[in-house]
C-alpha positions in Angstrom: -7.5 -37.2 21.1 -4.0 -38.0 19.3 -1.6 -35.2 20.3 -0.1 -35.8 16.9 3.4 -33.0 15.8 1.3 -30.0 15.2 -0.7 -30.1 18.6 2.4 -31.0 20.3 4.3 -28.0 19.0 1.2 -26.0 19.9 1.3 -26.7 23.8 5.0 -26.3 23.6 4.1 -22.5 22.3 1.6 -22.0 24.6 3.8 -23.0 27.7 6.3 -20.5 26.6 4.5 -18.1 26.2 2.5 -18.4 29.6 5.8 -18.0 30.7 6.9 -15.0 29.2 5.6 -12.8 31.6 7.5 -14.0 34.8 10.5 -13.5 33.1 9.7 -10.4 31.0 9.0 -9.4 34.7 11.8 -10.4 36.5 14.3 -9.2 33.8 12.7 -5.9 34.5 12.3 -5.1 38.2 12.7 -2.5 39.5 10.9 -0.7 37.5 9.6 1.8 40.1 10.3 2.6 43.5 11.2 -0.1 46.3 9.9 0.8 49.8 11.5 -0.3 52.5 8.8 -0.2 55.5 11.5 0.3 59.0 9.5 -0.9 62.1 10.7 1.8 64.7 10.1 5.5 64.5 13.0 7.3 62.8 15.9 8.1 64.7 16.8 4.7 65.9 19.3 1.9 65.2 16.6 0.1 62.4 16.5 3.8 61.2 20.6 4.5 61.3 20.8 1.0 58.8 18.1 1.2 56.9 18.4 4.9 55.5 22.6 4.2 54.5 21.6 1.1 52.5 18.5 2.5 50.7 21.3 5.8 49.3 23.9 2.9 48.7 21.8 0.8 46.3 20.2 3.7 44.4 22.8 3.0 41.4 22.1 -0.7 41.3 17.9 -0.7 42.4 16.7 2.9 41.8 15.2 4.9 44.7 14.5 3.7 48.1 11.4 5.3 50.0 11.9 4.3 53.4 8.7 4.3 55.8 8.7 4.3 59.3 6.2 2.1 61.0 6.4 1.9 64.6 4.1 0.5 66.9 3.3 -2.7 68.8 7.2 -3.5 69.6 7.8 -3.3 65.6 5.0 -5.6 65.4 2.6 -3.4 63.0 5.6 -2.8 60.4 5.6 -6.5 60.3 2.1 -6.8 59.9 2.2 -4.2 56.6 5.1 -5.8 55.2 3.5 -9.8 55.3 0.3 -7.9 53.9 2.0 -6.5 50.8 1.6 -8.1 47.3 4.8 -10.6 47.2 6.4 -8.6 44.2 9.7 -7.2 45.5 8.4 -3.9 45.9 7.8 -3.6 49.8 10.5 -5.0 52.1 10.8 -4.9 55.5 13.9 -4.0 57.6 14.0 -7.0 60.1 15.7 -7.6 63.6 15.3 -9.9 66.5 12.3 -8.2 68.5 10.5 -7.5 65.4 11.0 -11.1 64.1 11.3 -13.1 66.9 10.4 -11.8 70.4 7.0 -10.7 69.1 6.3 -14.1 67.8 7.7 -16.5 70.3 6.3 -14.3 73.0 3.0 -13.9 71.9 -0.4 -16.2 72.3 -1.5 -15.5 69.2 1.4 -14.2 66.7 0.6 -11.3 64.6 3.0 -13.0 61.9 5.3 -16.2 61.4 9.0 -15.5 61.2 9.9 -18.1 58.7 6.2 -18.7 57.1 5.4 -15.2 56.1 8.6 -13.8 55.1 11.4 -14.6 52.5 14.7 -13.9 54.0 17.0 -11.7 51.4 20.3 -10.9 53.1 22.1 -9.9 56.6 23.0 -6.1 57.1 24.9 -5.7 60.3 24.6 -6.2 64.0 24.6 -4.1 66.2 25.9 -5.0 69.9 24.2 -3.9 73.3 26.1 -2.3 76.0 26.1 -2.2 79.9 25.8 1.3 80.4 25.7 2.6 84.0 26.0 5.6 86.0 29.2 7.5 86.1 29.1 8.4 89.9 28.8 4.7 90.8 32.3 3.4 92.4 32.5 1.0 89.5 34.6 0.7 86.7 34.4 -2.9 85.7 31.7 -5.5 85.1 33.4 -7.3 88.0 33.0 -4.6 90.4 29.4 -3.6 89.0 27.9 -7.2 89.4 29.5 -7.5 93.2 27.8 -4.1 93.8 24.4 -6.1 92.5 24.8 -8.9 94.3 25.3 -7.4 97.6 21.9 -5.4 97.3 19.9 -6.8 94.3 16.8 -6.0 95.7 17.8 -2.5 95.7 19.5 -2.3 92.5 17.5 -1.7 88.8 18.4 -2.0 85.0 16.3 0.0 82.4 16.0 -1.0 78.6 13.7 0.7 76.1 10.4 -1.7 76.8 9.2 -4.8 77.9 9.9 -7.8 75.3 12.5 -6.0 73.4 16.2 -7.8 72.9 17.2 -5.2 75.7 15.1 -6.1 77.8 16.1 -9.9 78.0 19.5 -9.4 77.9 18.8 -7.4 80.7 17.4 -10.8 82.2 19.7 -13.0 81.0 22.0 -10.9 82.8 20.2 -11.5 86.3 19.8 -15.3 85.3 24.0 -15.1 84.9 24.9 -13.2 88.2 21.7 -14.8 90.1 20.2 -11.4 91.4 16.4 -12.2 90.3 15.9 -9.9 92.3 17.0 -6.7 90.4 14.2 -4.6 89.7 13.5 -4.1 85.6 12.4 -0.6 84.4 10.9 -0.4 80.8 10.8 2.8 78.9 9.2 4.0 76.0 12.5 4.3 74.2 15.9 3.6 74.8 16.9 7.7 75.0 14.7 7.9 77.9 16.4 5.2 80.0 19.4 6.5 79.1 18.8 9.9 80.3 17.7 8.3 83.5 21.2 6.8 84.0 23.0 9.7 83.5 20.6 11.2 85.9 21.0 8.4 88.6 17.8 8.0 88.5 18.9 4.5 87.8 22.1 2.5 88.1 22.0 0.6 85.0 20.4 0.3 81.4 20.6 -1.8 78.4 21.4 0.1 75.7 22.1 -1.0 72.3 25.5 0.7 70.8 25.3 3.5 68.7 27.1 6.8 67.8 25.4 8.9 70.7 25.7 6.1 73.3 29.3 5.9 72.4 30.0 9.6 72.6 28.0 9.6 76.2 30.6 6.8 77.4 33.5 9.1 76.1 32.5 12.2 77.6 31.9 10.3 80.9 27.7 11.1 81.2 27.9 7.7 81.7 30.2 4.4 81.9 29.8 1.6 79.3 31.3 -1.3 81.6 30.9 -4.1 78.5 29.4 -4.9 75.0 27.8 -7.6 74.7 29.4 -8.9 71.3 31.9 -11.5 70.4 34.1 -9.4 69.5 35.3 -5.9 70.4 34.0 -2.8 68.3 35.8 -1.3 65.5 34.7 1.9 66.5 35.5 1.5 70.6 38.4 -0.9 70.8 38.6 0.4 74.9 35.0 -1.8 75.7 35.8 -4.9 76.9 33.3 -7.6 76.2 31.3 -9.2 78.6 33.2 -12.7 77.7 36.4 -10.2 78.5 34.9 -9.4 81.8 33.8 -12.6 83.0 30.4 -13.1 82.1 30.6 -15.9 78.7 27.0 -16.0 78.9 26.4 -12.6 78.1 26.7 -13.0 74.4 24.0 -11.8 72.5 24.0 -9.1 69.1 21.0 -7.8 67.3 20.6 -7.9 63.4 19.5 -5.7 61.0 18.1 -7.4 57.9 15.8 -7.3 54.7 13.0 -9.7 54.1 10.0 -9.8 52.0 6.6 -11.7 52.0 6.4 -15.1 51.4 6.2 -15.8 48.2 8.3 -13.4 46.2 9.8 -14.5 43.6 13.0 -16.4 43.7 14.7 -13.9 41.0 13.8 -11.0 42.5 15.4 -12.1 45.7 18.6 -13.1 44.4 18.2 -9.3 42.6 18.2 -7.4 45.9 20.6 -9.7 47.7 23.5 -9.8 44.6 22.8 -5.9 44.6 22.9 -5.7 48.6 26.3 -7.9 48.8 27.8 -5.0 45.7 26.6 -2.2 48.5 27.8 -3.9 51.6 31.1 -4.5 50.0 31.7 -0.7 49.3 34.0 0.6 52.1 32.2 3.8 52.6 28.6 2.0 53.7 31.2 -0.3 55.7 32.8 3.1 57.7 29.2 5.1 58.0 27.9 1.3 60.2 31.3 1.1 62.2 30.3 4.6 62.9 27.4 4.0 64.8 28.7 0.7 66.1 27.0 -1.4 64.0 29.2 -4.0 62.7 28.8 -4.8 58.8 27.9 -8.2 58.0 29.6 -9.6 54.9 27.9 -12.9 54.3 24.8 -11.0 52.6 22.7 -13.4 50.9 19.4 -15.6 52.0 21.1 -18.6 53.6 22.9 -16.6 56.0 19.9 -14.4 56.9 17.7 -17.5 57.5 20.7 -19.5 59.6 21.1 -16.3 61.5 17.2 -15.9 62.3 17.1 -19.6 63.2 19.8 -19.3 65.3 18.3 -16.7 67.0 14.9 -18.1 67.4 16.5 -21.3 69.2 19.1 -18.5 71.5 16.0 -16.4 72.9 13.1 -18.8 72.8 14.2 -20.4 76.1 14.7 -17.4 77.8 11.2 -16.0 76.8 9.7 -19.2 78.5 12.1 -18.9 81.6 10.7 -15.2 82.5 7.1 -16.1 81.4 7.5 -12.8 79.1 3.9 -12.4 77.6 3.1 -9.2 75.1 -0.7 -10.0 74.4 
């Protein structure tokens, strides 16, 4: 067959108009409500970030149901999310465990952490804390850790469940002082092991920083000794660090951040993420995450989510192997 001018021009027609749709669709979305599926029950952290940023893109994206999906160590919220059709219209609300701990740590992963999501854009992180008991004759990390070291055996750390980014900083910290043998105590939540330290029921937790941890440390229910950031917090300039306090090692921050199934289109991603970097720029989102000690991250887009997860997936996977950590 000749493809003489008028087939030609034919074909040409026919690929544009094949293509109409895709761009019709892009140019378009949202057109109806985004949900954002958060993989913690509410009231946490996840929760604390999600919720702001859903009200702060309203203008820009249109509502924002948010759907809490907790279970499996986040796991199950992941699960929903790689399941949904790959049309910008279910995201997740990412972080280390639910990305990275439940894959690297598991025999057979319920998801891939690069494979099955598109990564959109970088929210905040939010810092953990060495939280221990008021009564203890301790008011540095220094002091704290010689107090360990002297009777590891006897001492204990609680975090809010076996696998989370709690509990291995919690181990990491061990590794650092060399007191394998302090005794780990996993919760079913992060308020419980608090209340437990304020009780003395145990020395020491992991805790990530938030509004009600920091409000515990001021009214002295309990001592925050050091933060595990880079940097001190905006909104408790009086922590030291743990690089402050002597322990360099202890570095380590969780992140909150949106992703969507693999194979979402390009142009909706860039939608979300240029809208997301207009939000995250506002001072008032900026104040309500310093707030609950959650510092705002300002590179937003999908390169600096996907170095950051990287990043992280080469900073905990050899710590995962050290401890043997298995979740299935």
């Amino acid at each position: 067959m000749t493809l003489d001018r008028r087939n030609f021009l034919y074909l040409v027609g026919a690929a544009a108009n094949l293509g109409l749709p895709r761009v019709a669709g892009a140019q378009t979305y949202p057109s109806r409500p985004i949900k954002l599926v958060i993989p913690y029950p509410p009231g946490g952290v996840q929760d604390a970030v999600g919720r702001p940023w859903g009200e702060s893109v309203k203008a820009r994206l249109g509502t924002v149901v948010i759907e809490n999906i907790g279970g499996a160590g986040g796991a199950l919220g992941g699960s929903t999310v790689k399941r949904a059709q790959p049309d910008g219209y279910t995201l997740l609300l990412g972080n280390g465990s639910v990305l990275v701990i439940n894959t690297v740590a598991s025999s057979r992963p319920p998801y891939h952490p690069t494979d099955d999501f598109e990564p959109i854009s970088l929210l905040g992180f939010n810092s953990l804390a060495i939280a221990v008991n008021s009564d203890l004759p301790t008011r540095t990390l220094g002091e704290f850790v010689a107090l360990v070291k002297a009777n590891p055996s006897k001492m204990s750390y609680g975090s809010n469940g076996v696998g989370s980014l709690n509990h291995l900083t919690g181990e990491l910290f061990k590794s650092l002082i060399h007191a394998e043998g302090m005794v780990h105590v996993p919760y079913r939540g992060a308020a419980a092991a608090t209340t437990d330290v304020i009780g003395g029921q145990i020395p020491m937790a992991v805790a990530a920083v938030n509004g009600q941890l920091l409000e515990l440390h001021r009214t002295g229910k309990l001592r925050i000794l050091a933060i595990t950031s880079p940097r001190r917090l905006a909104a408790a300039p009086d922590i030291p660090t743990a690089i402050e306090a002597g322990l360099p090692g202890l570095l380590c921050q969780g992140f909150s951040g949106l992703f969507a199934p693999k194979g979402t289109p390009r142009s909706v991603i860039d939608r979300i993420s240029q809208e997301t970097g207009a939000a995250m720029a506002d001072v008032t989102l900026q104040k309500t995450y310093l707030g609950i000690g959650v510092e705002p991250s300002l590179e937003t887009g999908p390169a600096a989510m996907k170095t950051f997860l990287d990043e992280d997936i080469a900073r905990w996977t050899p710590v995962i192997k050290s401890i043997g950590l298995k979740l299935d």
